[in-house]
C-alpha positions in Angstrom: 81.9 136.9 82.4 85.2 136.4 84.2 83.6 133.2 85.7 82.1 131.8 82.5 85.5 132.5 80.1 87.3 130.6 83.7 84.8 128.0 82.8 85.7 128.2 78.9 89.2 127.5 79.5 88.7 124.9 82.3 86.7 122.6 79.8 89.5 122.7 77.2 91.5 121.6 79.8 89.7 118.6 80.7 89.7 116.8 77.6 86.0 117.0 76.3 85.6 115.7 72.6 87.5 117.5 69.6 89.5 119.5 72.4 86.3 120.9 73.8 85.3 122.8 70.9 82.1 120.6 69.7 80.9 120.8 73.8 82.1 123.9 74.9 79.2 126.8 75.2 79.0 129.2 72.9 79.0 132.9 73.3 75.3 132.6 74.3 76.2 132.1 78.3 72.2 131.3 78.6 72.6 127.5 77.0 72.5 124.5 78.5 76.4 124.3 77.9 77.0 127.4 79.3 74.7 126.7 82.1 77.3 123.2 82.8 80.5 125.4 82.1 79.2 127.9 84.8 78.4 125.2 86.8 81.9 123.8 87.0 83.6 126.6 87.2 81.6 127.6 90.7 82.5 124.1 91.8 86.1 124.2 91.9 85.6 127.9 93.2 86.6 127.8 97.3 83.3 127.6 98.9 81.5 127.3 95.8 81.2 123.1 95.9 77.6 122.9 97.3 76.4 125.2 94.9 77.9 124.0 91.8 77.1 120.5 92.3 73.5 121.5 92.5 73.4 123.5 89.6 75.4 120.8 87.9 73.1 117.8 88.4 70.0 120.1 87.6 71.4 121.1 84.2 71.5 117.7 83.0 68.6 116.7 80.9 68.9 119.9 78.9 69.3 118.1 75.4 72.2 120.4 74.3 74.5 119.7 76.6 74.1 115.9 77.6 76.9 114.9 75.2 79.2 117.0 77.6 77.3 115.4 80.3 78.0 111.8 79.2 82.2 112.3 78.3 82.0 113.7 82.2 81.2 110.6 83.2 82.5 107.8 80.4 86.1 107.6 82.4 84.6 106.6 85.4 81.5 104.5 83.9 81.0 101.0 84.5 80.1 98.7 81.7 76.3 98.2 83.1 76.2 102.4 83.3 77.4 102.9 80.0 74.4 100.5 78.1 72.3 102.4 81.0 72.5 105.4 79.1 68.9 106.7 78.0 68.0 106.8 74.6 65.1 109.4 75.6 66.7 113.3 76.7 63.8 113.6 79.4 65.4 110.3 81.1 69.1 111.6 81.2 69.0 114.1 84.0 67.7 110.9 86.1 70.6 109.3 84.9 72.9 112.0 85.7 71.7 112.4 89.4 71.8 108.8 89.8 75.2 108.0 88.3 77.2 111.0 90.7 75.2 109.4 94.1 76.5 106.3 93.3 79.9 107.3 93.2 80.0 109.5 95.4 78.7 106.6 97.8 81.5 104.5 96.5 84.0 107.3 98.0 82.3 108.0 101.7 81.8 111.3 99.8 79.3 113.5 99.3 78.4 114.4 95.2 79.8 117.6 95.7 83.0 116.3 96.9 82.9 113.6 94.4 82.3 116.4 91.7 85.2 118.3 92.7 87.2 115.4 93.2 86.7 114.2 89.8 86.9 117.5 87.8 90.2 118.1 89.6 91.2 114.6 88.5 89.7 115.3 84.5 92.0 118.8 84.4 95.7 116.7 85.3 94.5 113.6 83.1 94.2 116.4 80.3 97.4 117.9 80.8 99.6 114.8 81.8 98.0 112.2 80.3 95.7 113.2 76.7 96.6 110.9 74.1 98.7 112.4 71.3 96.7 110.8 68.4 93.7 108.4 67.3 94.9 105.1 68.6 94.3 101.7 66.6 94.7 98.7 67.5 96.1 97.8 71.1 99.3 96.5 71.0 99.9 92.2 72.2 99.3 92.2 75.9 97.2 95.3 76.3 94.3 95.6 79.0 91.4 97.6 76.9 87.6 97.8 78.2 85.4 97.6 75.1 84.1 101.3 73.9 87.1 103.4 75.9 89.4 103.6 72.4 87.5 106.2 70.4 85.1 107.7 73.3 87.6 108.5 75.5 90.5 111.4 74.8 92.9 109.6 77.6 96.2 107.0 77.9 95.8 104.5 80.0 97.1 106.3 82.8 95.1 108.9 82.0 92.1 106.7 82.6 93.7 105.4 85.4 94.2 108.8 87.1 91.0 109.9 86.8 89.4 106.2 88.7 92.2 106.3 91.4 94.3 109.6 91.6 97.9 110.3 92.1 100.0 106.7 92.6 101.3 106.6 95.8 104.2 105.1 94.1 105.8 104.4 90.6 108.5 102.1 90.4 110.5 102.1 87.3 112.9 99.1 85.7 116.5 100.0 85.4 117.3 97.7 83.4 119.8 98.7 80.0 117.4 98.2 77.0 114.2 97.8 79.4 110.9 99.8 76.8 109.6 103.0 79.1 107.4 101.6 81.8 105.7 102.9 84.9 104.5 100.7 87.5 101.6 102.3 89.6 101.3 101.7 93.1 98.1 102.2 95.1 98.1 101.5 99.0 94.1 101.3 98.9 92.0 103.3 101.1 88.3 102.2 100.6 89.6 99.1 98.4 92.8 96.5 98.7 95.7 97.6 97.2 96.3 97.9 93.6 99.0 98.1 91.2 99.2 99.1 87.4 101.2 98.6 84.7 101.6 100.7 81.9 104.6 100.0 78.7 105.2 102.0 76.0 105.9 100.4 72.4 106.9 101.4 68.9 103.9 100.1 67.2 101.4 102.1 69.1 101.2 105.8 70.6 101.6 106.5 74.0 101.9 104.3 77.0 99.1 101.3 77.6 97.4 98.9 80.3 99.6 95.8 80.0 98.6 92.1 81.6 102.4 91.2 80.9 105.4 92.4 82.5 107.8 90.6 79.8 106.6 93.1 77.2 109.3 95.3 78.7 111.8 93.2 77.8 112.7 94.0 73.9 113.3 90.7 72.4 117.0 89.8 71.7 119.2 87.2 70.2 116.8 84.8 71.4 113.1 84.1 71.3 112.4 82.1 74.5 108.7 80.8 73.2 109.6 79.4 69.9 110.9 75.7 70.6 113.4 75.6 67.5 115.3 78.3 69.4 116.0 76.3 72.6 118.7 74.2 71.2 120.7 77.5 69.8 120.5 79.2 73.2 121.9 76.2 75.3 125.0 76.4 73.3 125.6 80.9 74.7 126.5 81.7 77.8 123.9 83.4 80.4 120.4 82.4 79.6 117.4 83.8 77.6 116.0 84.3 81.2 118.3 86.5 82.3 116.5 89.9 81.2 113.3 89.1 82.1 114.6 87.7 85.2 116.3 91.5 86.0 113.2 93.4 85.0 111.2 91.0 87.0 112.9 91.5 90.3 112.4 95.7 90.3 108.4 94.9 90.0 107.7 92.4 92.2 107.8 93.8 95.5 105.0 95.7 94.5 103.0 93.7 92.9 101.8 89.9 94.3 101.1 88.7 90.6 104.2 89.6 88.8 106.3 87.9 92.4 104.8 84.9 92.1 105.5 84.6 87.9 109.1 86.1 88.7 109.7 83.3 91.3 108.3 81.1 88.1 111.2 82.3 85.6 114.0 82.0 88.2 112.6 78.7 88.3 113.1 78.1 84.7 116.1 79.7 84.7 118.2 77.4 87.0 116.5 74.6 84.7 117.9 75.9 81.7 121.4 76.3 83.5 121.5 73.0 84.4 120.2 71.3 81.6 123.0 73.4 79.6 126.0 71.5 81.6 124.4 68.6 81.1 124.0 69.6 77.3 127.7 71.0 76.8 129.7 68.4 78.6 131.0 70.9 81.4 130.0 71.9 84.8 131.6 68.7 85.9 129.6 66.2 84.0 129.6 64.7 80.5 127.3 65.4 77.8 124.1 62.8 77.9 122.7 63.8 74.7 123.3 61.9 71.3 121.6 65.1 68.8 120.5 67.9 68.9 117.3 66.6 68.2 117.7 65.4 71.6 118.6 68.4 73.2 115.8 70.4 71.7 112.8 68.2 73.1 114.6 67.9 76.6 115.0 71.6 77.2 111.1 72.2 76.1 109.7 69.8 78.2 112.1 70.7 81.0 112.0 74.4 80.9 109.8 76.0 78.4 106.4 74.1 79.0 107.0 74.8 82.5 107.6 78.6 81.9 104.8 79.1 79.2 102.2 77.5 81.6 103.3 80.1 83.9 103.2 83.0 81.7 99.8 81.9 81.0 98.7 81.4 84.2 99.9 85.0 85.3 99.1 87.2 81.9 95.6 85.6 82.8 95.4 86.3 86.4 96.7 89.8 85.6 93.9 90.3 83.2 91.2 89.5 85.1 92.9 92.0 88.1 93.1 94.6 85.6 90.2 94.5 84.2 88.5 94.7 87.5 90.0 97.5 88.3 88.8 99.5 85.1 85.6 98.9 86.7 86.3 100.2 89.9 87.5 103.5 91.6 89.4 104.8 94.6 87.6 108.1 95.4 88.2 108.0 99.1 88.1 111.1 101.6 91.7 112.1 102.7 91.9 112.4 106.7 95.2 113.7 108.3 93.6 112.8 111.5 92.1 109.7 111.5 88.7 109.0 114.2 88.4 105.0 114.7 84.9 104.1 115.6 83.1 101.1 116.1 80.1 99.7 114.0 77.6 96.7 113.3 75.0 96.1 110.4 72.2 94.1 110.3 69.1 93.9 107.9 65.9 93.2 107.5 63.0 93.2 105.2 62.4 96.6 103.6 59.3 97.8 101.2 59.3 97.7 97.4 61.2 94.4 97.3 64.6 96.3 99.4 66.1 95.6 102.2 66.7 98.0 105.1 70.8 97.7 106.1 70.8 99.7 109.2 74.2 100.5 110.6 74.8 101.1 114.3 77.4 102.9 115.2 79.8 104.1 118.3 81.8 106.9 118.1 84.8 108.3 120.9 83.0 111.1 122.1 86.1 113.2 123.0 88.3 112.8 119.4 85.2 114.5 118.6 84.7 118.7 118.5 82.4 120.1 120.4 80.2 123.6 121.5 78.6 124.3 124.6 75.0 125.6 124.3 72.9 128.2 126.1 71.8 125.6 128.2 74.8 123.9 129.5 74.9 121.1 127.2 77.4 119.9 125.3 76.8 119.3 121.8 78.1 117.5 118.9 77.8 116.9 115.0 79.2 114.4 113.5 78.7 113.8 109.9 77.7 110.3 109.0 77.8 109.1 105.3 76.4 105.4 104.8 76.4 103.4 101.6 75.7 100.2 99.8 76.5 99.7 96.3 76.7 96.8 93.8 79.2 97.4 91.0 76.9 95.9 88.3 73.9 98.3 89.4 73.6 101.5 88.3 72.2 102.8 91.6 73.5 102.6 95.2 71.5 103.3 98.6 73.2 105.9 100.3 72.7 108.4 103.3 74.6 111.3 104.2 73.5 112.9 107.1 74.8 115.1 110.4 73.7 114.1 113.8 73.4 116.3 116.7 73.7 114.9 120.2 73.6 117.1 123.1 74.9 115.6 126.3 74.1 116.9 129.9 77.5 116.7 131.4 80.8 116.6 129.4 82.3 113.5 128.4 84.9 111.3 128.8 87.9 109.3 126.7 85.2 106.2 127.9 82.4 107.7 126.6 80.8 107.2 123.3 78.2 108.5 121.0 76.4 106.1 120.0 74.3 106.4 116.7 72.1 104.7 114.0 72.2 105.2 110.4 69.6 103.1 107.8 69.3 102.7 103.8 67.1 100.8 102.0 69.0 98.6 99.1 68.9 96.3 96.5 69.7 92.7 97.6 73.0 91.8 96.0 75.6 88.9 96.4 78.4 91.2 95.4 78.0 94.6 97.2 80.1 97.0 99.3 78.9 99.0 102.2 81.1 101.7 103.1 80.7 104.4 106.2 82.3 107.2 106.7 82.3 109.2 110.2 83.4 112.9 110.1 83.1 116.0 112.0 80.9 118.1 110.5 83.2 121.7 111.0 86.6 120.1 110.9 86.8 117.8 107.2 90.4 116.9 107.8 89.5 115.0 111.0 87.5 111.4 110.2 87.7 107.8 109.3 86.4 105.6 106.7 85.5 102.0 106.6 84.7 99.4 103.4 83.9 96.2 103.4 82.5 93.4 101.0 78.5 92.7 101.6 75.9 90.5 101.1 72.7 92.1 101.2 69.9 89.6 101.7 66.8 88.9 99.2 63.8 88.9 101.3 61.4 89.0 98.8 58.7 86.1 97.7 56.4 84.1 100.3 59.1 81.5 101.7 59.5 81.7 105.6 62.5 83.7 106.6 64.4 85.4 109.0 66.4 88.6 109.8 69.6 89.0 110.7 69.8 89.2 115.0 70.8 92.0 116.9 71.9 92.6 120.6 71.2 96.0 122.1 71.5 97.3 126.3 68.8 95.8 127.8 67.6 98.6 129.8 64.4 100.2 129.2 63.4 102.4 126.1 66.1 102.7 123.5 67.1 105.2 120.8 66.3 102.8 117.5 62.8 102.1 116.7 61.4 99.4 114.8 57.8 98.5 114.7 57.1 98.2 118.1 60.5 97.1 118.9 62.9 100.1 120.7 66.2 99.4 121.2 70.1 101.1 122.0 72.7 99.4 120.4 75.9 98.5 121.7 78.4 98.7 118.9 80.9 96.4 119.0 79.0 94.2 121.3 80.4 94.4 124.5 77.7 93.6 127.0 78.0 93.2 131.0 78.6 89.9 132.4 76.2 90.2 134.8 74.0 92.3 133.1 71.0 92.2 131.0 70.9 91.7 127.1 67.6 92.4 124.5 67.8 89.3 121.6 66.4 91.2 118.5 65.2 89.7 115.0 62.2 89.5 112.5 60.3 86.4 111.1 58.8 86.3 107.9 55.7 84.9 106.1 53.9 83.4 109.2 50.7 82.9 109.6 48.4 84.5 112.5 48.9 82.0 115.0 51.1 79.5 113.3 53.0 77.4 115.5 56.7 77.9 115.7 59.5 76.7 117.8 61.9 78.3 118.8 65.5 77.2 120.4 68.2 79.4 122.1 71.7 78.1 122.9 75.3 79.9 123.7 78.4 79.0 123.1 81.6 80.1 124.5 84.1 80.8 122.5 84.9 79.0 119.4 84.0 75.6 121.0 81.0 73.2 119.8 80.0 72.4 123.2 76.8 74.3 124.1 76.5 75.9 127.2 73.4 75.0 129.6 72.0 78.7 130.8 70.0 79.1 133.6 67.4 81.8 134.0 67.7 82.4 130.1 64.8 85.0 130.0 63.8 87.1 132.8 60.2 87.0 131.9 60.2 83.0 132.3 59.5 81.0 135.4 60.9 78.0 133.8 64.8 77.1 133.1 64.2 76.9 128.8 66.2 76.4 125.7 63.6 75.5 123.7 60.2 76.7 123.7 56.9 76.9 121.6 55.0 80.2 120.7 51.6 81.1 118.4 53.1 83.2 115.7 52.0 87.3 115.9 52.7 88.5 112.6 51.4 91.5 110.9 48.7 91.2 108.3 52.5 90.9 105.8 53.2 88.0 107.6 56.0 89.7 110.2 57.0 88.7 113.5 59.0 90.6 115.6 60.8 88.8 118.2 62.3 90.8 121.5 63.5 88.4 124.3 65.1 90.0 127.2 68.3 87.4 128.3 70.1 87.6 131.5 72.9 85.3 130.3 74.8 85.1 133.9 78.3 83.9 132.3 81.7 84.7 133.1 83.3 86.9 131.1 84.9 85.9 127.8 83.5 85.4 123.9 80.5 84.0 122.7 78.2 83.1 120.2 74.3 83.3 120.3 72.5 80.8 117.9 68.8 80.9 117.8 66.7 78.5 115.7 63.3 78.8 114.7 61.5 75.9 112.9 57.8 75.7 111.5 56.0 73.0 113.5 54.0 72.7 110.2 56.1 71.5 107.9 59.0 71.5 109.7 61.0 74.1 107.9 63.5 75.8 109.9 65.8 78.5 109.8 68.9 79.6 111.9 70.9 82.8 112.6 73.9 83.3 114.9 76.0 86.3 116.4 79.4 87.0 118.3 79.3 88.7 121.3 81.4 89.5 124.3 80.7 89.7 128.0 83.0 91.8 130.0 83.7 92.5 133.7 
């Protein structure tokens, strides 16, 4: 009972809708509520984050609760995963499981530690940041995604907390008379760096999303964007600039956006000054203008069309960023050690219509922990979470999984581990792949990497081809494809003198169908190819281009292993291979970086 009241007061905390009374569980601890406010409480519990995940995910679907279910996830939703949101009860559990893998694959975490993260997240949102009252209508300037006013009990930085966490900075105007502003700094660990920035005026409650730094500056004697003003301010000292100018420069050395419109309105500024002197017959020179009249159209076109296009141009550019951001998260894993590792990717045609991204990686064998077994070995677990996601899908591919090696003899600062990690995802133009390489007993010790993706569409009946791969060209391997077994060689680095297995897959060929096929390096980033002799080892013949009878697979699939010997000096290069249909005369062409070292 201890736990569940724990749980009670831990949900009021968080912010659920009408302070947690409608959601909360009643004193009936065997509901579907109670069952989710148990279920929290043993997640945030020390040693309890396993468990509670689990028994969180599986008491969605349990028509009661999935209100509760739903405000969990609203401040972290994307606009495709909100419309996602089953009509039908026996389809939200589904939707439940699938929405925490997905972001917890968009952290390098697993859903327990995205769960924790999260709720953790949810309880200082609903202290710090709860809105004081029903808001209306956003004030001028405001960044608002469409359904977060009335379903969601947070500020903006409220909101904001929850998707990225604690700033690591806020910078703060100084200037006399500037509204109450925070600026929110994030350095980016799984994303780029972001900044946010939040104003507070009279006309609405609490402080919101802005896209423009100037509503911090309250206006004055002068209103800089109506034209009739222009010829009143030229005849004052200082300029109607000067505040903005003075807010501007405490911001923009965090933020690229607000720099670039700052440098704008100094711009505009030294205009204005100028066309003043001109204007009032000092600063050395006599007055050029007959009227005022006069005055007024040469001061807007001068200055203020100049400084409004800018204002546009960055209130625009700001919106966009910001409402990007809304969509996105930083949920990364926090290190204090970090454990740099190499990696590649590739892909190829998967089943269903997905493609298979398979991720080879290479990992410093002694930052790594390690046990020595019964047997002499030396063993090791690394923990190895791999992800694709697309921000307008719902679902994201994602494997978390621990890898024992055992080695014979004890290893070296030159020694690596050398895994493979797969998922099978939807092909996307606009995805992420993220990978995360931990060791499994020590969480404070790891590294994560993120990078933008394109994952390939191989679906349909046009002829295509897989990415390539280089692997060690010894015997065997550790990776199996088909009938292809390779080792990878993460990040590349190959002998000079050595030997080299040329890896990819062709698609939609017919048994038999006549191909050619045409090899070529190049060193370096030149455009010169280099002549190779004694390209294959199974080859009597010196041969860039040859001819071959397709082998495919009753799919249509032809897997391609050539064995090179490239016999280079050392240095950078680039492998291009190029496979046309002699039929038709459709051809395709895929290249790689490589190096060849000593």
């Amino acid at each position: 009972m201890r736990l569940f009241a724990a749980a009670v007061a831990l949900l009021a905390l968080l912010g659920t809708p009408a302070s947690g009374q409608r959601l909360l569980p009643s004193a009936n601890s065997d509901s579907a509520a109670g069952g989710r406010a148990r279920a929290i409480a043993r997640l945030l519990e020390p040693g309890g984050a396993e468990e509670g995940a689990a028994a969180y995910v599986r008491g969605a679907g349990g028509g009661g609760s999935d209100d509760a279910y739903l405000a969990d996830a609203l401040p972290l939703a994307s606009s495709a995963e909100r419309a996602s949101w089953p009509a039908a009860a026996g389809a939200r559990a589904d939707w439940v499981r699938d929405f925490w893998t997905r972001h917890a694959a968009e952290a390098g975490e697993s859903v327990a530690e995205r769960l924790v993260q999260h709720f953790q997240r949810l309880a200082v949102a609903g202290r710090d940041y709860r809105a004081r009252s029903q808001r209306g209508a956003p004030p001028e300037g405001a960044i608002r995604l469409v359904g977060h006013d009335s379903a969601i009990p947070y500020e903006d930085r409220g909101l904001v907390y929850i998707r990225y966490g604690r700033p690591d900075g806020i910078i703060v105007s100084h200037v006399p008379g500037a509204r109450p502003h925070e600026l929110w700094a994030y350095q980016g660990v799984g994303s780029a760096p972001r900044t946010f920035l939040f104003v507070a005026v009279p006309s609405a409650p609490g402080m919101w999303l802005t896209e423009d730094a100037l509503q911090l500056v309250v206006p004055g004697q002068f209103d800089i964007t109506r034209r009739m003003e222009v010829t009143r301010a030229a005849k004052y000292a200082g300029t109607p600039f000067d505040d903005a100018v003075a807010v501007l420069a405490d911001l923009a050395p965090a933020d690229p956006l607000i720099q670039r419109f700052y440098q704008r309105v100094q711009h505009a500024r030294a205009v204005f000054s100028t066309k003043r002197c001109q204007y009032a017959g000092s600063c050395e020179r006599p007055s050029t203008y007959a009227t005022d009249a006069d005055v007024n159209e040469e001061f807007y076109q001068a200055v203020m069309r100049p400084y409004l296009a800018a204002r546009e141009d960055y209130t625009a550019a700001a919106r966009t960023a910001g409402l990007a951001a809304l969509e996105a998260e930083e949920g990364a894993p926090h290190f204090d050690r970090p454990l740099p590792f190499y990696y590649d990717r590739a892909t190829f045609r998967g089943r269903d219509g997905l493609t298979d991204v398979i991720a080879p990686i290479a990992v410093p064998a002694a930052m790594l922990p390690s046990v020595g077994l019964a047997d002499g070995r030396i063993a090791f677990s690394p923990r190895v979470i791999f992800s694709v996601s697309d921000a307008a899908a719902v679902r994201a591919a994602v494997t978390d999984t621990v890898i024992r090696v055992a080695s014979s003899r004890r290893l070296g600062p030159r020694d690596y581990l050398r895994l493979v990690v797969a998922v099978a995802a939807q092909p996307s133009t606009h995805a992420r792949h993220r990978i995360v390489v931990r060791a499994e007993n020590d969480p404070m010790l790891g590294q994560l990497y993120s990078r933008p993706d394109t994952v390939p569409d191989y679906r349909g009946s046009a002829f295509m081809m897989s990415d390539l791969v280089l692997a060690a060209g010894e015997e065997g391997g550790t990776w199996r494809r088909g009938a292809a077994l390779l080792s990878f060689i993460p990040p590349r680095q190959f002998p000079a003198r050595g030997k080299v297995k040329l890896f990819y897959e062709l698609y939609n060929l017919q048994p038999g169908e006549r191909i050619t096929t045409e090899i070529a390096l190049e060193r370096g980033r030149n455009d010169v190819w280099s002549r190779i002799r004694g390209l294959f080892r199974d080859r009597q013949q010196v041969a860039l281009a040859f001819q071959t009878d397709a082998r495919s697979d009753s799919a249509g699939t032809v897997q391609e292993v050539r064995l090179l010997q490239p016999n280079l000096q050392p240095g950078a290069y680039r492998i291009v291979v190029r496979v046309t249909r002699v039929t038709g005369g459709q051809a395709l062409r895929r290249e790689l970086r490589f190096d060849l070292l000593r």
